[in-house]
C-alpha positions in Angstrom: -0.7 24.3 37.1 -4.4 24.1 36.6 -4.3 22.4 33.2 -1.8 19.8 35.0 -4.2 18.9 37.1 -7.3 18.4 34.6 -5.2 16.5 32.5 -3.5 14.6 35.4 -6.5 14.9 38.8 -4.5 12.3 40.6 -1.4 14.0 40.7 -1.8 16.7 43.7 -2.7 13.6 46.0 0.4 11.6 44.6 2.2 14.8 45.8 0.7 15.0 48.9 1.1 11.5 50.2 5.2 11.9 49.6 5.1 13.3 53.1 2.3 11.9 54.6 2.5 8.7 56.7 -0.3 6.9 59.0 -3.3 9.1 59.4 -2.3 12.0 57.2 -2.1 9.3 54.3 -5.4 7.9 55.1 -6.7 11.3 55.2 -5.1 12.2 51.8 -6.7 8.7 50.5 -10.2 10.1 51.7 -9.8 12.9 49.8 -8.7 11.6 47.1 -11.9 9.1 47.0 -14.6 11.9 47.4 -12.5 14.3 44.7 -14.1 15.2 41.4 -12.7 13.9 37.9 -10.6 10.9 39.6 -11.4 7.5 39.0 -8.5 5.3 38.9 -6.5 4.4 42.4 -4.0 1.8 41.1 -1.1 4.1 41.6 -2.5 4.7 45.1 -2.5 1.2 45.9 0.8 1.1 45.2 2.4 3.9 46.9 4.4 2.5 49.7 3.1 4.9 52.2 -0.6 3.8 51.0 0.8 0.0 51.6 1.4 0.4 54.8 -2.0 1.5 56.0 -2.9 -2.3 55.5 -2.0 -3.7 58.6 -1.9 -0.3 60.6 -4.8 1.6 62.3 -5.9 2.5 59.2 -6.2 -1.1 57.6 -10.3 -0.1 56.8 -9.4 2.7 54.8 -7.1 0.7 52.4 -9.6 -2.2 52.2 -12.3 1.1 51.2 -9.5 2.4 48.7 -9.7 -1.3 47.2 -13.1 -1.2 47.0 -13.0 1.8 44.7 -10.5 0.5 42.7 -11.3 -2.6 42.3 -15.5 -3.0 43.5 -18.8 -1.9 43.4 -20.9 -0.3 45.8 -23.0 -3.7 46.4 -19.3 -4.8 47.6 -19.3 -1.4 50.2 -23.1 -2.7 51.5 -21.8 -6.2 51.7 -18.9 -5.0 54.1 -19.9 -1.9 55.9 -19.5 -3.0 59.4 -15.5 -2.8 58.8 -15.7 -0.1 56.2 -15.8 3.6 57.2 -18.7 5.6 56.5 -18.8 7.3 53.3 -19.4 11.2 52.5 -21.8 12.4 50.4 -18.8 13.0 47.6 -17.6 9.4 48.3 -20.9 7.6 48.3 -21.9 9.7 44.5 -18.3 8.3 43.5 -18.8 4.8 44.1 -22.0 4.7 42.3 -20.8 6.5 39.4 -18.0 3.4 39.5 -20.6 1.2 39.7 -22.6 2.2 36.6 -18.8 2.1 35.2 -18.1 -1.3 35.8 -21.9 -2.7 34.4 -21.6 -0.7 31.3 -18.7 -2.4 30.9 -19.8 -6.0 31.2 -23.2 -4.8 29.3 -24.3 -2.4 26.4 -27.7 -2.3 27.6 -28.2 -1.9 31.5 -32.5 -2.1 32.5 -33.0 0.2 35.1 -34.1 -2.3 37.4 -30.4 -3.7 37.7 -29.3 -0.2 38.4 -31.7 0.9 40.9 -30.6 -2.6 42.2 -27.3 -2.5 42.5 -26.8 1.3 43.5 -29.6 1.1 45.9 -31.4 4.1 44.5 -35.3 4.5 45.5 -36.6 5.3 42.2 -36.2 5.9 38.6 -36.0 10.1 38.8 -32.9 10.1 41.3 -31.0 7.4 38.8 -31.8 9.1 35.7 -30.1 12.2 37.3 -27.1 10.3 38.8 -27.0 8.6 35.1 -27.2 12.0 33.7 -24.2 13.3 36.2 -22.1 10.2 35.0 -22.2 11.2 31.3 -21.3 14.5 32.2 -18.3 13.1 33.7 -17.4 11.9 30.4 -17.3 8.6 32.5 -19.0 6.3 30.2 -21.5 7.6 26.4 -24.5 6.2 26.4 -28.1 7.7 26.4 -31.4 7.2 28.6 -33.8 4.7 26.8 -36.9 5.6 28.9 -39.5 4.3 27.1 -37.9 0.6 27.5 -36.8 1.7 30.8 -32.8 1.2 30.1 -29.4 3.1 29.5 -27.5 2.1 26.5 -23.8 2.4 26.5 -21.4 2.9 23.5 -18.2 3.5 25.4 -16.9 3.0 29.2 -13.5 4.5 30.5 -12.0 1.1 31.9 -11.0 0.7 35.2 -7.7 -0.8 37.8 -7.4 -4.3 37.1 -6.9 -6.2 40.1 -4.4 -9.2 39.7 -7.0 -11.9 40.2 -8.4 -10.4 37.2 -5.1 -10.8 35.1 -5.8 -14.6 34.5 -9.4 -14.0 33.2 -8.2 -11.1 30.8 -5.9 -13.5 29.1 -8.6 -16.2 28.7 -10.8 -13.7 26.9 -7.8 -11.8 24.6 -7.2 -15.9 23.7 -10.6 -16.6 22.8 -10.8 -13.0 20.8 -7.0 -14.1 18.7 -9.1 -17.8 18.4 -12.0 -16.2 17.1 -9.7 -13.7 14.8 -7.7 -16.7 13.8 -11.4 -18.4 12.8 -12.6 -15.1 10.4 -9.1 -14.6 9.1 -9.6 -18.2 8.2 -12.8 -18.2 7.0 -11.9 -14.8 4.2 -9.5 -17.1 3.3 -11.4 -20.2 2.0 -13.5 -17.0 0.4 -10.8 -16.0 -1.5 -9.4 -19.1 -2.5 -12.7 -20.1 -3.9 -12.9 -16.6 -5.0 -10.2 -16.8 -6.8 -10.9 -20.7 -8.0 -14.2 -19.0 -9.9 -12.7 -16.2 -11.2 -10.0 -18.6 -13.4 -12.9 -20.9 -13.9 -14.4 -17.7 -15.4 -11.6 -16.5 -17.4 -10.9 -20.1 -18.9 -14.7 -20.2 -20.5 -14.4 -16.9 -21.7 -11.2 -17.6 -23.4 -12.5 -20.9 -25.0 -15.7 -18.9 -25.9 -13.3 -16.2 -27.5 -11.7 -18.9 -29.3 -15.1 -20.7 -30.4 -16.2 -17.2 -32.0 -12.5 -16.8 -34.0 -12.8 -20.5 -35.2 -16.4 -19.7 -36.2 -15.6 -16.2 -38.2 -12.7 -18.4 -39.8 -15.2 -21.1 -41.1 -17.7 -18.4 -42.3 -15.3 -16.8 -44.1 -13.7 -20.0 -45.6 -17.4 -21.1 -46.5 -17.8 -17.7 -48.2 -14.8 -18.3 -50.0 -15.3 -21.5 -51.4 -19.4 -20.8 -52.5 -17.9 -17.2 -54.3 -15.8 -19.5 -56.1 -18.1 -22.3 -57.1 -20.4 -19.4 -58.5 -17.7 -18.1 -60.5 -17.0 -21.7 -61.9 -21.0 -22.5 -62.7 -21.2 -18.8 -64.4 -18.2 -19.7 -66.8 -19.4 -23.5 -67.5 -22.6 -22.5 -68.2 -21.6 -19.4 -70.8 -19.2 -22.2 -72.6 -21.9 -24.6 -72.5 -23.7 -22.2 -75.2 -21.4 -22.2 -77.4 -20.2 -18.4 -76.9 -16.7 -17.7 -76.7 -15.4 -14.4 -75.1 -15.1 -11.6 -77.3 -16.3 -13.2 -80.2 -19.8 -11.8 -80.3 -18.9 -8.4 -80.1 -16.4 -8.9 -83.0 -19.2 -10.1 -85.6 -21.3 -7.4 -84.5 -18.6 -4.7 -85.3 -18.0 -6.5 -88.4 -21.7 -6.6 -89.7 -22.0 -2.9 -88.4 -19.2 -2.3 -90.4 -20.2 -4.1 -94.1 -23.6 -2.5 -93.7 -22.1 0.8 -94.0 -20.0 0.4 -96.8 -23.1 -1.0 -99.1 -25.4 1.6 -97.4 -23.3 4.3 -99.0 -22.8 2.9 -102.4 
């Protein structure tokens, strides 16, 4: 049961309110807006026993359940004269809220808006309730103190409340528009990727064939000066009046004579 209700905090109330009409809802609402670990109230909102606390005695309640679903605790100061007063639990919840719905909106949040907008004297007491909201695994971020700001890498989001729904479409549209604009732009990059890389392979294949047409015409040239050496060599041995095999002949012969006489 325990583990149900760390993974799910919201459920015991939901449970609770299936009996509870009037003041016992409003008091399970209270509870539920001071309790540790929850932050989201949209399913409150919309339990029918919740709904009818809005134009019963209890209308200031739901307008304070809106707030922390929906607001800030600027929007609590802005309103408290028909708001309840909060508890200690309820007021720490709100701020924490608070610093959930600027980290969303910015990645870097100076100190000065947050001791502004959670009303907090000085910079020791927000460090601590900043420190308490990371430990509520609320929002990751760390304390930048020597430039005096908290910087945020991840928010858990919040209700959405349906005047929002309009402006969450305008800014998924522009996010597809600017998708559609990159996914555009990689392809004009490939295309002229690709328009080089043929440009490329057509030069090396004309160079390839430059170099074959070149080794042919050196060896032709070879050819042809091997041959016209050949033809000078045998002109020029004609030319002196030699013909093959005849010297050697008279040589053998005169050898040949010489020995007969020699041994006579």
């Amino acid at each position: 049961m325990s583990s149900e209700k760390a993974s799910n905090p919201i459920e015991p109330f939901l449970l609770l309110l299936k009996d509870a009409r009037g003041p016992g809802a409003a008091s399970v609402i209270n509870q539920a807006m001071g309790a540790p670990g929850v932050y989201m109230f949209g399913e409150f909102l919309d339990h029918p026993n919740v709904k009818e606390l809005s134009t019963g005695p209890q209308a200031s309640v739901f307008q304070l359940l809106n707030i922390f679903a929906f607001g800030t605790y600027k929007d609590y100061k802005a309103s408290t004269s028909q708001l309840p007063d909060l508890t200690p639990q309820q007021l720490n919840k709100l701020r924490h809220l608070t610093v959930v719905s600027l980290a969303t909106a910015n990645k870097c949040i100076p100190y000065s808006v947050l001791l502004e907008e959670l009303d907090i004297e000085n910079v020791r007491n927000l460090e601590d309730l900043i420190i308490e909201v990371i430990y509520a695994d609320i929002i990751h971020g760390k304390l930048d103190q020597k430039n005096q700001q908290l910087e945020v890498d991840y928010a858990i989001g919040r209700d959405v409340h349906d005047k929002s729904i309009s402006h969450i479409v305008n800014v998924l549209e522009q996010w597809c528009n600017g998708c559609d604009g990159v996914l555009k732009g990689i392809e004009e990059q490939i295309n002229k990727a690709n328009i080089c890389k043929n440009k490329q392979n057509k030069l090396k294949s004309q160079l390839e064939q430059e170099v074959i047409n070149i080794k042919k015409t050196i060896k032709t040239t070879q050819h042809s000066d091997l041959d016209e050496a050949m033809v000078t060599d045998s002109s020029s041995n004609l030319g002196m009046g030699e013909k093959p095999g005849k010297k050697a002949m008279k040589s053998k012969g005169f050898r040949g004579a010489g020995g007969s006489k020699l041994w006579k």
